[in-house]
N, C-alpha and C positions, 0 to 999 in steps of 0.2 A: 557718360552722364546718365542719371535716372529722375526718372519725373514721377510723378502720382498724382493722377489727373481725376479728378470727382467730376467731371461732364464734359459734354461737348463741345463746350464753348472751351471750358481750360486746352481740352485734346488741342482745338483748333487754336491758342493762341501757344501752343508749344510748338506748333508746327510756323508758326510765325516766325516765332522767335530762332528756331532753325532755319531761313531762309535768310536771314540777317550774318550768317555764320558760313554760308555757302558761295561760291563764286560760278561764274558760266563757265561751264562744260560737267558741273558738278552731277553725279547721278547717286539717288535715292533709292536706296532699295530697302523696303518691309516687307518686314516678319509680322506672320499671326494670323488668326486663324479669321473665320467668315465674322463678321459682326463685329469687330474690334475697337474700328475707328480712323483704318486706313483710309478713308475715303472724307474724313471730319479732317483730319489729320493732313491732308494735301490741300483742302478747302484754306486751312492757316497757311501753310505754305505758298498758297497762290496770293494770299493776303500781303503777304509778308514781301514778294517779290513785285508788288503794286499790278497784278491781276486784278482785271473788273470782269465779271458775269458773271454765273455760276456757276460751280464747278461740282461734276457730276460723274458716277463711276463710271470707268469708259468698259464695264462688263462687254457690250456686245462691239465696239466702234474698237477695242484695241489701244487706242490712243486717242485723248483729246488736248490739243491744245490750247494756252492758252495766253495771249499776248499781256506784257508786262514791261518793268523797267528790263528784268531777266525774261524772257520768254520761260515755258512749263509747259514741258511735253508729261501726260498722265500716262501712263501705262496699264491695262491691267492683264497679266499673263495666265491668269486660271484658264482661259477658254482653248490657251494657246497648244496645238497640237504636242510640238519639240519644240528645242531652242533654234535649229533651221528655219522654222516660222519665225520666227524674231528677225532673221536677216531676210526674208522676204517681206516685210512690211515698212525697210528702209531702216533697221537699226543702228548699223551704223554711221550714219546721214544724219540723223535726231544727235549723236555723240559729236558731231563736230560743228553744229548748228547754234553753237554760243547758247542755246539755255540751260534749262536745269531738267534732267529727264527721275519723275517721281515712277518707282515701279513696284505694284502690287504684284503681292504670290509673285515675289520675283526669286523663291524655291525653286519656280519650275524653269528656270534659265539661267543656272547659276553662276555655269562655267560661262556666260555672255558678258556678266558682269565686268568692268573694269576695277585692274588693282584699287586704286584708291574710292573705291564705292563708297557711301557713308549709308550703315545700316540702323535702320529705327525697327525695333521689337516692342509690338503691343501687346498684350496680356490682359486678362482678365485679373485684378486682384483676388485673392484667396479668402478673404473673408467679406469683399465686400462687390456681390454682382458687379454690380455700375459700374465700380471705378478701374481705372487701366493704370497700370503699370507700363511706361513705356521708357526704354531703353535706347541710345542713341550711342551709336560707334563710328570712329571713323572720321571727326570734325574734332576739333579744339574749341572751348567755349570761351 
């Protein structure tokens, strides 16, 4: 599936509309580069999976969660040494824990991933700054 999102709000209610499509144990993993809208883009998701607070990049904390009808474990793997840092901070503990694990720069632990991962690719559009192209593999709509 491909979307074309003109702002932050649309970013964040495609990522809504994506959590309506997912089931617990599901894992999220995006593509795309700094500035995209991975982090707008999880904000709908937590929406979507009836998450209250705010929901914030977990750059330096690794993981934030966040309680819901689904629980949402954030991820964010830029900072992350290797993917052996990934099983040190309880990875696969967050996989059997009935929520939904959303994982940023999740390039750098790829081989961590599970087969049926569902991957979302953000993009900048080619002619138009602002708006993202984003891409969704992996779910049935």
């Amino acid at each position: 599936m491909e979307y074309l999102s003109h702002s932050v709000e649309e970013t964040e209610a495609i990522g809504e509309a994506l959590a309506k499509l997912l089931s617990a144990g599901s894992v999220v993993a995006y593509r795309g580069t700094l500035g995209m809208g991975k982090t707008a883009f999880t904000r709908g998701l937590a929406r979507g999976l009836g998450c209250r607070g705010r929901v914030t990049s977990p750059t330096f904390t690794i993981v934030n969660e966040y309680r819901g009808s689904v629980p949402l474990f954030h991820f964010d793997m830029y900072r992350l040494e290797d993917e052996e840092a990934l099983f040190d901070i309880g990875w696969e503990d967050y996989l059997t824990r009935g929520g939904i694990c959303a994982v940023e720069w999740s390039e750098n632990v790829e081989s961590a991933l599970p087969e049926n991962t569902v991957y979302v690719t953000i993009a900048r559009h080619a002619q138009h700054d602002d708006w993202r192209i984003i891409t969704v593999e992996g779910v049935e709509a």
